[in-house]
Backbone as a chain_set.jsonl record, in Angstrom:
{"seq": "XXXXXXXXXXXXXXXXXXXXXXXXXXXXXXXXXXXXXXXXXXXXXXXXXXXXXXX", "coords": {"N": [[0.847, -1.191, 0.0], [0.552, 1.798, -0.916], [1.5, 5.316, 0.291], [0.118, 8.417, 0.542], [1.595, 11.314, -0.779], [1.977, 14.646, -0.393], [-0.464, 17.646, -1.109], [-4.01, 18.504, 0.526], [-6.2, 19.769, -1.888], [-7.681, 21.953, -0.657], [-5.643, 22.884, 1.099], [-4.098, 23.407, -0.178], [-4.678, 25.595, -1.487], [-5.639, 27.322, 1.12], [-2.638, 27.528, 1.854], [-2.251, 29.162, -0.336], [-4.428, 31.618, -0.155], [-2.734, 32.452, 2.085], [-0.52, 33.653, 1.284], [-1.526, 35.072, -0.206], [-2.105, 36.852, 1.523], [-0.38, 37.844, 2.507], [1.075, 39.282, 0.717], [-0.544, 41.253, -0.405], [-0.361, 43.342, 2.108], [2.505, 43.591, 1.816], [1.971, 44.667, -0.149], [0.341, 47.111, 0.154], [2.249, 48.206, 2.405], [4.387, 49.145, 0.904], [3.235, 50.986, -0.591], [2.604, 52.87, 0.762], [5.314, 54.052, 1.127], [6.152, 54.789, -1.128], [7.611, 53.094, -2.536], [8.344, 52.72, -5.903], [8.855, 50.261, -7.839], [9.212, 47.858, -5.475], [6.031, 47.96, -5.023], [5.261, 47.383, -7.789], [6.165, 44.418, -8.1], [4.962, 43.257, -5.958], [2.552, 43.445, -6.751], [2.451, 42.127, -9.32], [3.538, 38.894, -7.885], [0.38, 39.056, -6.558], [-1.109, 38.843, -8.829], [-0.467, 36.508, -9.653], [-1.085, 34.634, -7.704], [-3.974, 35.031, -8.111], [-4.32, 33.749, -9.992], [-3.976, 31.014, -9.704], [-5.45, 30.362, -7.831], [-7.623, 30.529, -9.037], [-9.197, 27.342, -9.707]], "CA": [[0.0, 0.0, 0.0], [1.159, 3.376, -0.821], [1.107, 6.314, 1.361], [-0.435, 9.815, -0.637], [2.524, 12.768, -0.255], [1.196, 15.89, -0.504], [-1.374, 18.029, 0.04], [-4.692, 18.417, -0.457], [-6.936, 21.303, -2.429], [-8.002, 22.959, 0.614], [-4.999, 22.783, 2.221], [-3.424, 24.04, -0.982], [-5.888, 26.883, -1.089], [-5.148, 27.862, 2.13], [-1.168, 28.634, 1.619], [-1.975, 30.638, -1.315], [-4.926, 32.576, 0.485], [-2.096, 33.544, 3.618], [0.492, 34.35, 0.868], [-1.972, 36.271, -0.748], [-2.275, 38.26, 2.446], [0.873, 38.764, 2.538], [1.593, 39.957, -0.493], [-0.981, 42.387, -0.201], [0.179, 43.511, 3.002], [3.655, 44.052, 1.051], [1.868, 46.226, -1.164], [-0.318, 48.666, 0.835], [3.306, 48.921, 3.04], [5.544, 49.855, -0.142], [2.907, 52.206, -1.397], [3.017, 54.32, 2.059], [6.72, 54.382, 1.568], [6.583, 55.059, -2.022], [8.417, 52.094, -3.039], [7.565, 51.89, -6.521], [9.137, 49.018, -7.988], [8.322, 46.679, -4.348], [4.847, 47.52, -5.104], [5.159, 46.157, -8.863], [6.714, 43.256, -7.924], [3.65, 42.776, -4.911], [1.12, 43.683, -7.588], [2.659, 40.927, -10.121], [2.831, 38.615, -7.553], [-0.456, 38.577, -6.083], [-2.379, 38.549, -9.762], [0.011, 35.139, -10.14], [-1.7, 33.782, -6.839], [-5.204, 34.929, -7.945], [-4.587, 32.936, -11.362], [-3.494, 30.118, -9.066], [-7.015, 30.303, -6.838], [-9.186, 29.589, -9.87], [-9.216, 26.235, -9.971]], "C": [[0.886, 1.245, 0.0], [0.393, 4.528, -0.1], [1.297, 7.537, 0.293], [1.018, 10.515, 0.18], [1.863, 13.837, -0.663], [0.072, 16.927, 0.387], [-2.631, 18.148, -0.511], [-4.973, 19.705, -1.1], [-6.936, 21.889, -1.692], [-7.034, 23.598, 1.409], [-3.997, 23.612, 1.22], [-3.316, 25.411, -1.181], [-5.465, 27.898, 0.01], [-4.05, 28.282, 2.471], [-1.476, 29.327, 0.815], [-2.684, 31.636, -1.048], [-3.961, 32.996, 1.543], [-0.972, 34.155, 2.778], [0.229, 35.05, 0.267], [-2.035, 37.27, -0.101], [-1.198, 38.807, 2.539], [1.791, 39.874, 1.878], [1.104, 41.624, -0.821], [-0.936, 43.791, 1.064], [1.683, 44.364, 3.081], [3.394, 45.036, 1.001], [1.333, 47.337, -0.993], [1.034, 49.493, 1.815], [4.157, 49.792, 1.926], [4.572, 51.24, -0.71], [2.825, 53.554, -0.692], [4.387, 54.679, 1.896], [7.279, 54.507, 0.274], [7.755, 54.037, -2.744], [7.695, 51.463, -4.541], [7.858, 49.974, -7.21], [8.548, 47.502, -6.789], [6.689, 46.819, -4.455], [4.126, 46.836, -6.655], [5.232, 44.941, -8.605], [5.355, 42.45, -6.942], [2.716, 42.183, -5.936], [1.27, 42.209, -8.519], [2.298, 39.588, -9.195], [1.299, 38.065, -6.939], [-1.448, 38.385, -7.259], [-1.685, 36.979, -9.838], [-0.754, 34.303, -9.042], [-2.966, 33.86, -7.474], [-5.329, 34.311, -9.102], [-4.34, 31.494, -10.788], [-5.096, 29.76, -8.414], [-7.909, 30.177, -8.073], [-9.771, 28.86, -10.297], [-10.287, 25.66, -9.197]], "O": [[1.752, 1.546, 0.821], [-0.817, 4.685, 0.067], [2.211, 7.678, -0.52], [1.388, 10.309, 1.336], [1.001, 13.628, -1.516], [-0.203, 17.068, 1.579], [-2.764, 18.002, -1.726], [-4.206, 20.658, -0.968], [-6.048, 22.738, -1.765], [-7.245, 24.529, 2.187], [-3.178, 24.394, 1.702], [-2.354, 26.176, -1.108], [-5.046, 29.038, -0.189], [-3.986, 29.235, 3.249], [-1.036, 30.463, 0.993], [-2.216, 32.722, -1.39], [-4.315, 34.055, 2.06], [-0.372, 35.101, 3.29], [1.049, 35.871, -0.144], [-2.046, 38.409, -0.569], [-0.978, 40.014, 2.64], [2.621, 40.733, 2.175], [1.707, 42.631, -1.194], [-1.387, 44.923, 0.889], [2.033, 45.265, 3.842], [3.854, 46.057, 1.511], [1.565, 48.373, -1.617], [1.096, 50.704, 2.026], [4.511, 50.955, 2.12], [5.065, 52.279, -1.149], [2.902, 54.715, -1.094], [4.743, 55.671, 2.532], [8.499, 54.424, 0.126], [8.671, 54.47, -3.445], [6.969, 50.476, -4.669], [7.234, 48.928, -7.034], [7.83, 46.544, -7.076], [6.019, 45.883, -4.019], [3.102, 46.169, -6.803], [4.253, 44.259, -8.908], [4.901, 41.332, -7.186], [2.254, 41.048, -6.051], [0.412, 41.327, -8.47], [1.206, 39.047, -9.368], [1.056, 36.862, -6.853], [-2.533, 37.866, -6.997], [-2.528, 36.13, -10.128], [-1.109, 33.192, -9.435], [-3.435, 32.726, -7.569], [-6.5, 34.204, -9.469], [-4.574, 30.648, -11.652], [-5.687, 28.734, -8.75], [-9.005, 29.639, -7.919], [-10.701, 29.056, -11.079], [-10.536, 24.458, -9.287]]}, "num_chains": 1, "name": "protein.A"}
């Protein structure tokens, strides 16, 4: 019998919803501090998670 590795959907789901927070979190900090580039890089980021979440 084989043993599953991984993880599941939900559980999948659920890292990319806290790294979405984070990301966004990034990006409301860089934009108080005028950081433009760190808030490109956020912004890219977090559309790559929300293309990730539509499954």
């Amino acid at each position: 019998m084989q043993e599953e590795v991984g993880m599941t959907n939900e559980q999948y789901k659920g890292m990319l919803l806290d790294d979405l927070e984070h990301w966004q979190n990034i990006k409301e900090l860089s934009e108080k501090e005028h950081a433009t580039e760190a808030v490109q890089y956020a912004e890219k980021q977090i559309k790559k998670i929300n293309e990730k979440l539509k499954f």
